[in-house]
Jmol script that loads the backbone (N, CA, C; Angstrom):
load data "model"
ATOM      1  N   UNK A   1     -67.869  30.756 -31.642  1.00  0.00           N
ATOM      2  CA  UNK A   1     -66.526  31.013 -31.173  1.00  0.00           C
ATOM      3  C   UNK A   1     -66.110  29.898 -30.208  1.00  0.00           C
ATOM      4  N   UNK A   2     -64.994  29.324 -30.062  1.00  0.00           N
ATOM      5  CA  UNK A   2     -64.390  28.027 -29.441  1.00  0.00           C
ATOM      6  C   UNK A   2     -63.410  28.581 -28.261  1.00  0.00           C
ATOM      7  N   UNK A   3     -63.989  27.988 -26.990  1.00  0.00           N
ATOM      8  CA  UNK A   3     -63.365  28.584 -25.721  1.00  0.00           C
ATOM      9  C   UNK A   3     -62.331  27.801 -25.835  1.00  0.00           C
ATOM     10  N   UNK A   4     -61.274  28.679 -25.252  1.00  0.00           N
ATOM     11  CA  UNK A   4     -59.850  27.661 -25.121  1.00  0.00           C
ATOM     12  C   UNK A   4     -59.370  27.908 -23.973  1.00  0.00           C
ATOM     13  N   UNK A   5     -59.026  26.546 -23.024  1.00  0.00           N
ATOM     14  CA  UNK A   5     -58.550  26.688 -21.868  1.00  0.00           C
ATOM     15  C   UNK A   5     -57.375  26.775 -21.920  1.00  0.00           C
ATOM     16  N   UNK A   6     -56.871  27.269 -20.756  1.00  0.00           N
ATOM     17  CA  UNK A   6     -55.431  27.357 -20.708  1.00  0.00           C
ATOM     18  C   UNK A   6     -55.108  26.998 -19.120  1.00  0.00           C
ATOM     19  N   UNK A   7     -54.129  26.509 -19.046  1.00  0.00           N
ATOM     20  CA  UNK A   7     -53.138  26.407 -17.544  1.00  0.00           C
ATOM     21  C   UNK A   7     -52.335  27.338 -17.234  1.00  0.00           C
ATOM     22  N   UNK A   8     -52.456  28.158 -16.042  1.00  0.00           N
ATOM     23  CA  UNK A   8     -50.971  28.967 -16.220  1.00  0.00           C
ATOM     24  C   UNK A   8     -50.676  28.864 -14.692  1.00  0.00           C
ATOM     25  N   UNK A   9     -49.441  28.031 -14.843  1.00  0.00           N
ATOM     26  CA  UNK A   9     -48.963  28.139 -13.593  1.00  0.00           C
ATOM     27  C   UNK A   9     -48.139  29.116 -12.729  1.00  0.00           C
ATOM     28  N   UNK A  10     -48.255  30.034 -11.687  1.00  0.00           N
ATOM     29  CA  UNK A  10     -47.274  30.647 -11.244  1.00  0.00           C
ATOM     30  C   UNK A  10     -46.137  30.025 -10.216  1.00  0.00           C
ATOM     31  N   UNK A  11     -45.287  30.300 -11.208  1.00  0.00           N
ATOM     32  CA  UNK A  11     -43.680  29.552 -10.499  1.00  0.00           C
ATOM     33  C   UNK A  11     -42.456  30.791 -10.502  1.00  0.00           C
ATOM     34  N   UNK A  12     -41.768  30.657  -9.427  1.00  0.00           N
ATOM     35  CA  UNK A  12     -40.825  31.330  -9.075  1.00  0.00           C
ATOM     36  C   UNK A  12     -39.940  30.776  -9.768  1.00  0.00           C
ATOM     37  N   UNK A  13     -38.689  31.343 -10.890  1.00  0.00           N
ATOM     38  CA  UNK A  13     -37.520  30.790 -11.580  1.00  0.00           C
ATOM     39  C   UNK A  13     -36.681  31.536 -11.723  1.00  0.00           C
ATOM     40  N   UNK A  14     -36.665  32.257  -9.853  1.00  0.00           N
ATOM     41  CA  UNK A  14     -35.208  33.574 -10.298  1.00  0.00           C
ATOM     42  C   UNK A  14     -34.454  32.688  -9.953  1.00  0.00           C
ATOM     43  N   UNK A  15     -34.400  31.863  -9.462  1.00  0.00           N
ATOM     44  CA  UNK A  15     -32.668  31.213  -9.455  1.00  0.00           C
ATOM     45  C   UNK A  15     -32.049  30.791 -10.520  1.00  0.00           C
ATOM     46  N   UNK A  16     -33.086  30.296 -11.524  1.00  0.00           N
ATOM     47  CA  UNK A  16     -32.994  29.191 -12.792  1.00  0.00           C
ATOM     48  C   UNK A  16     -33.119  30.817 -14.061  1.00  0.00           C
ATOM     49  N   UNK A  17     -32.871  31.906 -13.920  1.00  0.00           N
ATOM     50  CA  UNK A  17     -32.991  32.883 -14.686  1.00  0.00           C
ATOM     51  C   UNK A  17     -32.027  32.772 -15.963  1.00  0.00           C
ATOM     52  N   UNK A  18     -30.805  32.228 -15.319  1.00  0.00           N
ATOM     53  CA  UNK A  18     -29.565  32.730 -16.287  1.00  0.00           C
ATOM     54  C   UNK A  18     -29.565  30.732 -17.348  1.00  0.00           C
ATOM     55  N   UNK A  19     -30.317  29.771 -16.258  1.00  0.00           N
ATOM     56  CA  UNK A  19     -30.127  29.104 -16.893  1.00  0.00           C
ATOM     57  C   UNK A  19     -31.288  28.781 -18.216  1.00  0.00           C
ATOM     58  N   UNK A  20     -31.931  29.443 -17.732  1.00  0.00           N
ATOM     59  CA  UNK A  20     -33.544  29.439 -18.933  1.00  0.00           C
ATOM     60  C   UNK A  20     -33.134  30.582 -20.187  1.00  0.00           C
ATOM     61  N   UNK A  21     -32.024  31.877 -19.840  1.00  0.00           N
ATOM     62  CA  UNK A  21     -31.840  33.124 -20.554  1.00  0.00           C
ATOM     63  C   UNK A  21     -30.804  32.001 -21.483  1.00  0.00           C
ATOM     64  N   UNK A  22     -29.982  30.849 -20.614  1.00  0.00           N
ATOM     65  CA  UNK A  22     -29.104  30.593 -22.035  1.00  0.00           C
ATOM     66  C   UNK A  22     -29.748  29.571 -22.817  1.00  0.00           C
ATOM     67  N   UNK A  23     -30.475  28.368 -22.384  1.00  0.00           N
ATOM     68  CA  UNK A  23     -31.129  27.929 -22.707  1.00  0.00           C
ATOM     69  C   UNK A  23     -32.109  28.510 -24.509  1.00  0.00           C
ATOM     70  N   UNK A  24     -32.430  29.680 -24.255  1.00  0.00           N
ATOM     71  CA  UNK A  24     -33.191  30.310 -24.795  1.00  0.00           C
ATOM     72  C   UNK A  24     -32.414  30.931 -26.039  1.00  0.00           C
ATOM     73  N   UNK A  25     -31.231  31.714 -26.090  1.00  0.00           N
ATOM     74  CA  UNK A  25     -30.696  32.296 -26.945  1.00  0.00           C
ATOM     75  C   UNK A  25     -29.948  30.851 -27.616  1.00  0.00           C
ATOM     76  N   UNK A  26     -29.693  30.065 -27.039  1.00  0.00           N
ATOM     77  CA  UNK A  26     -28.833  28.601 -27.879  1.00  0.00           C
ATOM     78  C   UNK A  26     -29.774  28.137 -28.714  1.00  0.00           C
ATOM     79  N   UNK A  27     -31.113  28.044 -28.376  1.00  0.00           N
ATOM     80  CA  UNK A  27     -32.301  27.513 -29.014  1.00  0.00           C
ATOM     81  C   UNK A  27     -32.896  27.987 -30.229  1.00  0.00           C
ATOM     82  N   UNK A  28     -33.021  29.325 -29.564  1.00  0.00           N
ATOM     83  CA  UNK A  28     -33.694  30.599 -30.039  1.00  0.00           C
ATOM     84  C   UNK A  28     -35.064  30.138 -29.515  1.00  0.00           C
ATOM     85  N   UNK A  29     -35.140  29.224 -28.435  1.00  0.00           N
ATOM     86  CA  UNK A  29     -36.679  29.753 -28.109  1.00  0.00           C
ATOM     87  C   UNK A  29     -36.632  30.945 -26.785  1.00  0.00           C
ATOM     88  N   UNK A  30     -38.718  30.796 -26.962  1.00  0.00           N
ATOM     89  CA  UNK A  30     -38.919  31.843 -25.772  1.00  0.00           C
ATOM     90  C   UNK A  30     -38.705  31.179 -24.888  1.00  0.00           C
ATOM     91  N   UNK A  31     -39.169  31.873 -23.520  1.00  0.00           N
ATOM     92  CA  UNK A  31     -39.115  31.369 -22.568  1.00  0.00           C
ATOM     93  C   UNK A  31     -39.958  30.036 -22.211  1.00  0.00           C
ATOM     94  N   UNK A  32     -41.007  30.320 -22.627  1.00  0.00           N
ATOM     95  CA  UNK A  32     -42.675  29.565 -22.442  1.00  0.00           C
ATOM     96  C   UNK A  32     -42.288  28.368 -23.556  1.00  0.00           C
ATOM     97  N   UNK A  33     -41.892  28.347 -24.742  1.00  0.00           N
ATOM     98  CA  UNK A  33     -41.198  27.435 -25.511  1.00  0.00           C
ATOM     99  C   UNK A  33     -40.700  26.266 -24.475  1.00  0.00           C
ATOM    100  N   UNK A  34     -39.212  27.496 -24.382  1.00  0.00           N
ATOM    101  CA  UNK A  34     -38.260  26.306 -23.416  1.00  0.00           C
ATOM    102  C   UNK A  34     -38.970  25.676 -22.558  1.00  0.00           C
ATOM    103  N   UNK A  35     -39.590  26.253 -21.888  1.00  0.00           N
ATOM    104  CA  UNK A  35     -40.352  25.154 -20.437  1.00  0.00           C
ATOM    105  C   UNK A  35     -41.080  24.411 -20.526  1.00  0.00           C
ATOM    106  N   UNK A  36     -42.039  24.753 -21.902  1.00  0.00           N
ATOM    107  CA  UNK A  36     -42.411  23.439 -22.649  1.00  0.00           C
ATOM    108  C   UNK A  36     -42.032  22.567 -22.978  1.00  0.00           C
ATOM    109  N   UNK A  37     -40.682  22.805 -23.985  1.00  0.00           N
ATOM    110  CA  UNK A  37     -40.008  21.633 -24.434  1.00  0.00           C
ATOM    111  C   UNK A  37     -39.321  20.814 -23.196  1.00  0.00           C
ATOM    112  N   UNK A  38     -38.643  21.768 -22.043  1.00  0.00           N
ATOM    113  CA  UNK A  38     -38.055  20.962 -21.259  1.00  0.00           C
ATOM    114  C   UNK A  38     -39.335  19.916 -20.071  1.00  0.00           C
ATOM    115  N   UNK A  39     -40.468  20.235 -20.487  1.00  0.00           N
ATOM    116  CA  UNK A  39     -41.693  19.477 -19.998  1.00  0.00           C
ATOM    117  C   UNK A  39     -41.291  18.314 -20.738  1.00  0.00           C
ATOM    118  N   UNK A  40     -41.821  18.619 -22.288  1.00  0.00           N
ATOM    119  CA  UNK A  40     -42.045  17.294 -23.339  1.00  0.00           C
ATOM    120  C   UNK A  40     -40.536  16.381 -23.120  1.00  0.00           C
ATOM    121  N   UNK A  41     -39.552  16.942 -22.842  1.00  0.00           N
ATOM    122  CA  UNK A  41     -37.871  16.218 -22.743  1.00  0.00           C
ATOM    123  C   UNK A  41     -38.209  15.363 -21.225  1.00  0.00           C
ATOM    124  N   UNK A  42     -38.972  15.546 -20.613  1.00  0.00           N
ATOM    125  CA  UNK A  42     -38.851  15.156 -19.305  1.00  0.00           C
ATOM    126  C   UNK A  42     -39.645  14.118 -19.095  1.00  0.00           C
ATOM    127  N   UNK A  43     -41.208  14.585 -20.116  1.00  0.00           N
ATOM    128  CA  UNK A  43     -42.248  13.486 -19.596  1.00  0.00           C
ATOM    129  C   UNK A  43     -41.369  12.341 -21.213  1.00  0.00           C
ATOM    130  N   UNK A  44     -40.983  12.554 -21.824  1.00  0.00           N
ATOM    131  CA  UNK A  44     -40.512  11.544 -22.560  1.00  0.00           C
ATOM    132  C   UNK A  44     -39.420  10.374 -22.202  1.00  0.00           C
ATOM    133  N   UNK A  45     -38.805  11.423 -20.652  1.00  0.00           N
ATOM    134  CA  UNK A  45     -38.059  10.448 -20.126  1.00  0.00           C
ATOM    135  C   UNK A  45     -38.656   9.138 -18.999  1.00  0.00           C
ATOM    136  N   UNK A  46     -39.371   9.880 -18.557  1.00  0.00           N
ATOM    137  CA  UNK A  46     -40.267   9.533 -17.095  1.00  0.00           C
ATOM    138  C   UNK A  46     -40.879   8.344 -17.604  1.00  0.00           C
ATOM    139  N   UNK A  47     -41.732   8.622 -18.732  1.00  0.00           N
ATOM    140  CA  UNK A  47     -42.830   7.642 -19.624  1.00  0.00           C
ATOM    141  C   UNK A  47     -42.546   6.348 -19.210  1.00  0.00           C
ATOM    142  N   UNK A  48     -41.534   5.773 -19.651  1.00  0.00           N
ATOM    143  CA  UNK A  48     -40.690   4.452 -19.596  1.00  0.00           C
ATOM    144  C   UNK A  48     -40.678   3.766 -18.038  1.00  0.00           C
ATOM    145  N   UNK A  49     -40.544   4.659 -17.261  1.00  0.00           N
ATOM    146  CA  UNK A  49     -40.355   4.319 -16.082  1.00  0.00           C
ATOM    147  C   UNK A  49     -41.160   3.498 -15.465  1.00  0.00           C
ATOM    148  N   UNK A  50     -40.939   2.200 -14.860  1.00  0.00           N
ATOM    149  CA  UNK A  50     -41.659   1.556 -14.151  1.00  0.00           C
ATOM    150  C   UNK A  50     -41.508   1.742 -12.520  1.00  0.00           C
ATOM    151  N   UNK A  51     -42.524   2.196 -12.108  1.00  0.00           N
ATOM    152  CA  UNK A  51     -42.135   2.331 -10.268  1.00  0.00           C
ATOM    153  C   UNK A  51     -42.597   0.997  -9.656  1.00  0.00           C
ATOM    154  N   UNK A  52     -42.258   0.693  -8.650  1.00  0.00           N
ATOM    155  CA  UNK A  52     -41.809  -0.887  -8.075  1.00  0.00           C
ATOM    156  C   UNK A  52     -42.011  -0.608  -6.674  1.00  0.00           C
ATOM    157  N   UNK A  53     -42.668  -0.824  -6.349  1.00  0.00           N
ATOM    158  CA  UNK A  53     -43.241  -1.224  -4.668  1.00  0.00           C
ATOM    159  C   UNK A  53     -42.659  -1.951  -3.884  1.00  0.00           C
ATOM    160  N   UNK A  54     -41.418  -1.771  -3.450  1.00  0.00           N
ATOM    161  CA  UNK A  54     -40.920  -3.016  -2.273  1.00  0.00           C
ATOM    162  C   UNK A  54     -41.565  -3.561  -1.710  1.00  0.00           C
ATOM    163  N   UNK A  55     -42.074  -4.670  -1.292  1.00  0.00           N
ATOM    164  CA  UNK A  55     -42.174  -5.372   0.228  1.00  0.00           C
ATOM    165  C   UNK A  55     -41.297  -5.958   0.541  1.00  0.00           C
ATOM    166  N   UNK A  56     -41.294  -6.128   1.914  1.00  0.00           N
ATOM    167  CA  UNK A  56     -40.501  -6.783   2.848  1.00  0.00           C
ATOM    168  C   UNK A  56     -40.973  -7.994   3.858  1.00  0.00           C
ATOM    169  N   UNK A  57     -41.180  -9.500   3.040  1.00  0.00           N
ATOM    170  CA  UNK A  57     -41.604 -10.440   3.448  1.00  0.00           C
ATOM    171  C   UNK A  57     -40.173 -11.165   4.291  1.00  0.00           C
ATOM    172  N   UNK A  58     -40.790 -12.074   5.509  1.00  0.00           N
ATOM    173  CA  UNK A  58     -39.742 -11.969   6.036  1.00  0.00           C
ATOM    174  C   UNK A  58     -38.765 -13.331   5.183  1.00  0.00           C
ATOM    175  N   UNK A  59     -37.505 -13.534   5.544  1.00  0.00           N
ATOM    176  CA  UNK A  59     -36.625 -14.616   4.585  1.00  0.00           C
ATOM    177  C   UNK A  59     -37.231 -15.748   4.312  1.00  0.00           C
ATOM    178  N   UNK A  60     -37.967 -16.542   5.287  1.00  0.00           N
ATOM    179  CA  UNK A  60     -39.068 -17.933   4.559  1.00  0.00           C
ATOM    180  C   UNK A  60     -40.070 -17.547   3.462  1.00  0.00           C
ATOM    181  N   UNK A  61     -40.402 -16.729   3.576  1.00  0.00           N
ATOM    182  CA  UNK A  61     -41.874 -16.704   2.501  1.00  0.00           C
ATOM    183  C   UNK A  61     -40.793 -16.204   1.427  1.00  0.00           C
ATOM    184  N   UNK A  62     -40.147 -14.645   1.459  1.00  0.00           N
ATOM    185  CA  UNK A  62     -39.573 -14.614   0.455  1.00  0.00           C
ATOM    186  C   UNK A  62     -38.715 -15.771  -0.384  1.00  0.00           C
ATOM    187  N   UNK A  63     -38.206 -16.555   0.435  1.00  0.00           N
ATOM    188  CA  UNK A  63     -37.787 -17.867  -0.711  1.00  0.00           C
ATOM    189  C   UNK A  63     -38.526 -18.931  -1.099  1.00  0.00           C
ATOM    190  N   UNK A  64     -39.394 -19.042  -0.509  1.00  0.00           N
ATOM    191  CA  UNK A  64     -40.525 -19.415  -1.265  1.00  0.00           C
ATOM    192  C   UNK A  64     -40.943 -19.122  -2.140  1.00  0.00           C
ATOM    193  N   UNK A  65     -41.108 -17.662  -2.219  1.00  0.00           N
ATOM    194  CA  UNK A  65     -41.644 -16.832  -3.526  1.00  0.00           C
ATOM    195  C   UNK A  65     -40.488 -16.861  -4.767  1.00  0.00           C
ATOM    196  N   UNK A  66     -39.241 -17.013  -3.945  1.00  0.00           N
ATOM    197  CA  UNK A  66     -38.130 -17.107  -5.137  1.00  0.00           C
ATOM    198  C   UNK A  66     -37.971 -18.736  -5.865  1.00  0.00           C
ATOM    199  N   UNK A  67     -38.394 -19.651  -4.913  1.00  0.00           N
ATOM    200  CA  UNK A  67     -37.949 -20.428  -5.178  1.00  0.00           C
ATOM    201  C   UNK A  67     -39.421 -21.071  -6.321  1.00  0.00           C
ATOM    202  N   UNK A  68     -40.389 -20.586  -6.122  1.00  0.00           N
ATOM    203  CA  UNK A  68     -41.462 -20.969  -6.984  1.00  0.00           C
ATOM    204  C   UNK A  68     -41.101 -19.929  -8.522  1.00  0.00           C
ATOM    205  N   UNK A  69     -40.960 -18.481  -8.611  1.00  0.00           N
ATOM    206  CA  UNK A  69     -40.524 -18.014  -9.419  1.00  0.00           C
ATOM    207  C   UNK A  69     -39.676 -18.516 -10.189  1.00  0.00           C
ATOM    208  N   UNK A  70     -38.559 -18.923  -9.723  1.00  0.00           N
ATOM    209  CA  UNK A  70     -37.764 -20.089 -10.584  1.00  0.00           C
ATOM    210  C   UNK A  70     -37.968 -21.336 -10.977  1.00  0.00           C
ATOM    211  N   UNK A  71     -39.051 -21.995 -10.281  1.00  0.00           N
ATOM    212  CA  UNK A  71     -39.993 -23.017 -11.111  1.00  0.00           C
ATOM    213  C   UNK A  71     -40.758 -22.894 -12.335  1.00  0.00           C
ATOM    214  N   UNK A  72     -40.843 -21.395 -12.277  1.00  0.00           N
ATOM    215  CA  UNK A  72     -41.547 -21.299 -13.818  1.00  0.00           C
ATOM    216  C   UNK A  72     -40.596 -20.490 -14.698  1.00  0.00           C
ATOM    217  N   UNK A  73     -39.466 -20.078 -14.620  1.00  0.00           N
ATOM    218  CA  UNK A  73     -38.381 -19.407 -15.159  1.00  0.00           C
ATOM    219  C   UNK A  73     -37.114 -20.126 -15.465  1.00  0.00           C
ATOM    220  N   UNK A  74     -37.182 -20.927 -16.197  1.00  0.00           N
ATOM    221  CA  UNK A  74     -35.610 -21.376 -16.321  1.00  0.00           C
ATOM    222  C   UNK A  74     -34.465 -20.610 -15.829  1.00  0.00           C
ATOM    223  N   UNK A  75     -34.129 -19.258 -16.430  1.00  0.00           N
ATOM    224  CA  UNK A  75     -33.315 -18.673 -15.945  1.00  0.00           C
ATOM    225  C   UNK A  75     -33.732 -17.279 -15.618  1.00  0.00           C
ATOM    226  N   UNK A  76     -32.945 -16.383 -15.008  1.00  0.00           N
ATOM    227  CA  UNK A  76     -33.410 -15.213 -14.262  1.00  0.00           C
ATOM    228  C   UNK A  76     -32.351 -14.197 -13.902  1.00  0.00           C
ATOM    229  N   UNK A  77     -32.270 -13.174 -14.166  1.00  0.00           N
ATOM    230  CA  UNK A  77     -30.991 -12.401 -13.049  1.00  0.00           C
ATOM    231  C   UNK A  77     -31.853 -11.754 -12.492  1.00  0.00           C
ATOM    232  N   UNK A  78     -30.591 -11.817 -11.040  1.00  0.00           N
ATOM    233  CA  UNK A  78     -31.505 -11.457  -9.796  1.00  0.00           C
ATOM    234  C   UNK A  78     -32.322  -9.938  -9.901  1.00  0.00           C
ATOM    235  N   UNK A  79     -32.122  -9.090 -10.648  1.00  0.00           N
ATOM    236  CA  UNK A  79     -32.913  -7.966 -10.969  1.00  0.00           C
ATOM    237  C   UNK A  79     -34.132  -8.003 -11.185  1.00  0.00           C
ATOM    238  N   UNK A  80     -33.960  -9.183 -12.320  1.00  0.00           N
ATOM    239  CA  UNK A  80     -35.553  -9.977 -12.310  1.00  0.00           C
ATOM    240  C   UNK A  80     -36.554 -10.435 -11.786  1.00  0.00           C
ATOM    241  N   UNK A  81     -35.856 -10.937 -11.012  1.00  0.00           N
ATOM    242  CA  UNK A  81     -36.773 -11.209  -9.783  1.00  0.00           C
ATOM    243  C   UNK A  81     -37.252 -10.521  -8.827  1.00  0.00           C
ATOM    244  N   UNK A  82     -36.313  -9.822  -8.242  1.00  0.00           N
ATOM    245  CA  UNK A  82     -36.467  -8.655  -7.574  1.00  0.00           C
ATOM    246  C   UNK A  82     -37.074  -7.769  -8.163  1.00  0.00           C
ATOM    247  N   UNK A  83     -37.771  -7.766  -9.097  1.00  0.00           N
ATOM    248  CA  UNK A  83     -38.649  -6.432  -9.445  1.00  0.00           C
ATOM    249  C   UNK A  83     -39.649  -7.325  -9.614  1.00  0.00           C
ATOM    250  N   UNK A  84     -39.535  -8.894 -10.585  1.00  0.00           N
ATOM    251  CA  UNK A  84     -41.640  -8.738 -10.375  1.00  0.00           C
ATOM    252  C   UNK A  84     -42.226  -9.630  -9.297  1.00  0.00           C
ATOM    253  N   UNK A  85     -40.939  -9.910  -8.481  1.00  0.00           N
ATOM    254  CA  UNK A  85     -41.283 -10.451  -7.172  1.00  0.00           C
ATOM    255  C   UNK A  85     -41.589  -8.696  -6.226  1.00  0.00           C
ATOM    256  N   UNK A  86     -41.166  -8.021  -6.574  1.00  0.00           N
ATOM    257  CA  UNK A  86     -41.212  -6.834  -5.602  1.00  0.00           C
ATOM    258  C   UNK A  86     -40.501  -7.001  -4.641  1.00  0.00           C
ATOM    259  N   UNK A  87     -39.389  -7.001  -4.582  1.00  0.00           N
ATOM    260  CA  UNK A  87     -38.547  -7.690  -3.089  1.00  0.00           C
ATOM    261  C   UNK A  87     -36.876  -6.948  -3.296  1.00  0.00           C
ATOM    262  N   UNK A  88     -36.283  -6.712  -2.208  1.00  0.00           N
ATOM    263  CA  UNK A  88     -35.031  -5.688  -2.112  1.00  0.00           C
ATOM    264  C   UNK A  88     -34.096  -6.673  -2.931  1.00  0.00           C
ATOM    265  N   UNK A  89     -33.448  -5.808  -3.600  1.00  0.00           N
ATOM    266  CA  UNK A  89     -32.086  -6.818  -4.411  1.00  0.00           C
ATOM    267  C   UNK A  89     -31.390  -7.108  -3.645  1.00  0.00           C
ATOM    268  N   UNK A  90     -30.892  -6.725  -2.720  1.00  0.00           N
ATOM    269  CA  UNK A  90     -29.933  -6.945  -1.489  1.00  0.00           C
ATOM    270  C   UNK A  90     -30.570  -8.453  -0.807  1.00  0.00           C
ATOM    271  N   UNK A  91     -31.767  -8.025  -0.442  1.00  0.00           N
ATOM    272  CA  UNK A  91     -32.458  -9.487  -0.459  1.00  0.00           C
ATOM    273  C   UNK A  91     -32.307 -10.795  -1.108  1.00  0.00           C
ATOM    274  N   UNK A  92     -32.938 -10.487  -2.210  1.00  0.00           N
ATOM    275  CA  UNK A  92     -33.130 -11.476  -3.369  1.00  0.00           C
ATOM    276  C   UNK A  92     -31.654 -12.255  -3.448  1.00  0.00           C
ATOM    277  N   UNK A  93     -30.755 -11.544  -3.619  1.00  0.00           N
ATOM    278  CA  UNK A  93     -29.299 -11.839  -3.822  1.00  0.00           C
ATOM    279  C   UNK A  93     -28.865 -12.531  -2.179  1.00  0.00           C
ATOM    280  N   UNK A  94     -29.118 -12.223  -1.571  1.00  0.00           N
ATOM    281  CA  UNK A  94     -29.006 -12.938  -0.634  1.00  0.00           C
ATOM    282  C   UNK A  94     -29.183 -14.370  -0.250  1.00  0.00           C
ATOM    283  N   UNK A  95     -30.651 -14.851  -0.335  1.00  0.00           N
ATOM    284  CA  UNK A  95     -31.311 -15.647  -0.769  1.00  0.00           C
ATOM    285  C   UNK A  95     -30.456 -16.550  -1.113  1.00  0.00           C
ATOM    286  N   UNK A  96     -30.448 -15.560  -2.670  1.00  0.00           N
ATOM    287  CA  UNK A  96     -29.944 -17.192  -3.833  1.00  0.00           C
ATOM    288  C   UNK A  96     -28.362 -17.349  -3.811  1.00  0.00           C
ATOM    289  N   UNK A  97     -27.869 -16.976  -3.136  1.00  0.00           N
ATOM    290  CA  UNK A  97     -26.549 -17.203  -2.392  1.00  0.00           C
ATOM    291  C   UNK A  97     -26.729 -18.557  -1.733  1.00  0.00           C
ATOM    292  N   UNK A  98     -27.703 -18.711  -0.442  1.00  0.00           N
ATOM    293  CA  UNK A  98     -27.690 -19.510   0.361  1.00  0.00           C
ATOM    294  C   UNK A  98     -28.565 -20.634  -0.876  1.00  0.00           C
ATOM    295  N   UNK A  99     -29.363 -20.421  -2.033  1.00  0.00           N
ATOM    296  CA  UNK A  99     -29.914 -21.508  -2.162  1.00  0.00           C
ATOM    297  C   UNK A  99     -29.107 -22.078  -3.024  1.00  0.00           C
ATOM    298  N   UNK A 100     -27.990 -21.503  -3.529  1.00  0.00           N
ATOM    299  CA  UNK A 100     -26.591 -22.284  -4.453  1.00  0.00           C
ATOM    300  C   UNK A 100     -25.944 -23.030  -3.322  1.00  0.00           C
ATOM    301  N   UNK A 101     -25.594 -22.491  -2.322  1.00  0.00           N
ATOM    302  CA  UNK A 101     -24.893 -23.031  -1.476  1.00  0.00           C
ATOM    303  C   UNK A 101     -25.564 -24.468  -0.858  1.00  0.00           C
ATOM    304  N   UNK A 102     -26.706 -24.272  -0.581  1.00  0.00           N
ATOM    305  CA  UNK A 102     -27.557 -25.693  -0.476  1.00  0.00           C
ATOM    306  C   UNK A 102     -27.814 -26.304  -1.323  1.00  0.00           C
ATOM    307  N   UNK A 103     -27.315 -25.817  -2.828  1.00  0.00           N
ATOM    308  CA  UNK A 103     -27.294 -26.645  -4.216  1.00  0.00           C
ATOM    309  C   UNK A 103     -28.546 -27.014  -4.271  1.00  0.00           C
ATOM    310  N   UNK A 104     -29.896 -26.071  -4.270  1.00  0.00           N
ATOM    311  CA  UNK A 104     -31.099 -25.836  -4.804  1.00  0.00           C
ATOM    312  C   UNK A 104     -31.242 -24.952  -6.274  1.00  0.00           C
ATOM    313  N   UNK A 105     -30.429 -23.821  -6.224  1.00  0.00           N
ATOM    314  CA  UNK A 105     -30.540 -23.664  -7.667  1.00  0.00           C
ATOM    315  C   UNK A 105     -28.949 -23.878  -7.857  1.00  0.00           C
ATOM    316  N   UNK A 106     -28.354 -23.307  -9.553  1.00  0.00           N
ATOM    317  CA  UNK A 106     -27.419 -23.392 -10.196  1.00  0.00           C
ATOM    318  C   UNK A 106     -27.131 -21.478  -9.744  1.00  0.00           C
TER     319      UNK A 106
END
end "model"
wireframe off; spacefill off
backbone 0.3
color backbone group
C-alpha cells in the first residue's frame, strides 16, 4: 500500500467567502479546486519574475561601473543597466545625463 502525503493548511477565508462562492459556481469548481488553480495562476505568474537587489554605491564607483558596462555594450536602455548593474534607475539615469552632457556617451 503507497503512503500519500498531504499538506493541509489551516487558513482563515471568511472575508474572501463570497469571493471564492463566486469564483466557484462561474467555474463549477470546488472550493479546494479553486485555491488550487488560483495557486497554479499565481505561481505561473511569479515564475518569470526576476528579483533585483539594489545597491547603493556612492556616484564615482557607480559611474564607473556604468561607464565600463557601456564599454562592453554598444547600446543599452537605462533599465538595462540598472538591473544587471543592480543600481536605482533614478540613479543610473542620472548619471548618464551628466555623462551626455560631458559628451562621454551618446
Amino acid at each position: 500500500m503507497e503512503t500519500v502525503s498531504r499538506y493541509v493548511y489551516p487558513v482563515d477565508l471568511t472575508s474572501e467567502i463570497k469571493i471564492i462562492d463566486e469564483i466557484c459556481r462561474k467555474m463549477k469548481f470546488s472550493k479546494a479546486e479553486a485555491i488550487r488553480e488560483a495557486l497554479s495562476h499565481y505561481y505561473e505568474y511569479v515564475r518569470g519574475i526576476k528579483v533585483i537587489e539594489i545597491r547603493t554605491p556612492n556616484s564615482k564607483d557607480a559611474e564607473k561601473e556604468i561607464l565600463s558596462y557601456l564599454k562592453s555594450h554598444k547600446k543599452a536602455f537605462t533599465s538595462q543597466i540598472a538591473d544587471e548593474l543592480q543600481l536605482d534607475l533614478l540613479q543610473v539615469n542620472g548619471i548618464l545625463v551628466k555623462l551626455a552632457e560631458e559628451g562621454k556617451v551618446k
